[in-house]
C-alpha positions in Angstrom: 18.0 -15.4 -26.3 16.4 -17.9 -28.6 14.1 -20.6 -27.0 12.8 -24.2 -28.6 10.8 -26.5 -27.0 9.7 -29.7 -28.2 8.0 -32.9 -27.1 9.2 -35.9 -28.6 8.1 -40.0 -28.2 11.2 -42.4 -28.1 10.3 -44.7 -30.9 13.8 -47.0 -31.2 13.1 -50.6 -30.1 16.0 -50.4 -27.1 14.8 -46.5 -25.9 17.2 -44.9 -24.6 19.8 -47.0 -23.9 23.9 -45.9 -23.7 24.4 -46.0 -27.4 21.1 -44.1 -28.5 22.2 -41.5 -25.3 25.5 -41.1 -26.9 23.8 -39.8 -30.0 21.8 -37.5 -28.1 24.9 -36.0 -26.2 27.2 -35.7 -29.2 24.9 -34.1 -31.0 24.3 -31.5 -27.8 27.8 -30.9 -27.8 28.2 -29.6 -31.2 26.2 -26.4 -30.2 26.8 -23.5 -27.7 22.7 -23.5 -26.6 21.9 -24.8 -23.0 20.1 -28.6 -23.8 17.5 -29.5 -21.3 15.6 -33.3 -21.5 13.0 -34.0 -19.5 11.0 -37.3 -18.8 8.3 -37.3 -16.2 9.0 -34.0 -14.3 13.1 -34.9 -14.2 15.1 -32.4 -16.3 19.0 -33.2 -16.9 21.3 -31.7 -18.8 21.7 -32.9 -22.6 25.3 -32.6 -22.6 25.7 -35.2 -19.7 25.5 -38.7 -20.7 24.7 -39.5 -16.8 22.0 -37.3 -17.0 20.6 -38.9 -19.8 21.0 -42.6 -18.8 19.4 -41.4 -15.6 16.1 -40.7 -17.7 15.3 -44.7 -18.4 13.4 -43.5 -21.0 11.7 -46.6 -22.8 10.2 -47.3 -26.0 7.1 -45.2 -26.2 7.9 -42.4 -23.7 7.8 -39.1 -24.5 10.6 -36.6 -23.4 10.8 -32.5 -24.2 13.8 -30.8 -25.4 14.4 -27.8 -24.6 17.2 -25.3 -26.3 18.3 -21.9 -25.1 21.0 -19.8 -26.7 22.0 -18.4 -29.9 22.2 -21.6 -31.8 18.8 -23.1 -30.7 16.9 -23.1 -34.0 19.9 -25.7 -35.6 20.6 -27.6 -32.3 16.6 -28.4 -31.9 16.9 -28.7 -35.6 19.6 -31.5 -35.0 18.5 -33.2 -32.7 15.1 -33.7 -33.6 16.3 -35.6 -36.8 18.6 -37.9 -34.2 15.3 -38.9 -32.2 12.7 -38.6 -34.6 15.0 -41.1 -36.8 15.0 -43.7 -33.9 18.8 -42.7 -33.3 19.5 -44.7 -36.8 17.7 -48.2 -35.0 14.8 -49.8 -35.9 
């Protein structure tokens, strides 16, 4: 089963925040991989907007993503380009 891994820092303004999680989860959704990010030794699901928000994860910190299943390669793909664009903030 495909694996990808990636370490990213949160560089929007707000971090984190419900709207920017949103993002994240709807964009987890859209594949069939298992989505995994972690902040500071606390893994949640992707999918789970809870999970997410439970992060707190500010300006500046880094989380990893992590994407097992058929569809890895496109959902780390996707998602990178969510975070790495400061979920379309500045």
């Amino acid at each position: 089963m495909p694996h990808q891994e990636r370490t990213f820092v949160i560089v929007n303004t707000l971090g984190l925040h419900a709207r920017a999680a949103a993002q994240l989860v709807q964009t987890s959704n859209r594949y069939r991989s298992e989505i995994h990010v972690e902040k500071d030794g606390m893994q949640v699901n992707g999918k789970s907007i809870m999970g997410v928000l439970t992060l707190a994860a500010a300006k500046g910190s880094q989380i990893t993503v992590t994407c097992d299943g058929d569809d890895a390669d496109q959902a780390m793909t996707a998602l990178a380009k969510v975070i790495e664009n400061g979920f379309g903030e500045t």
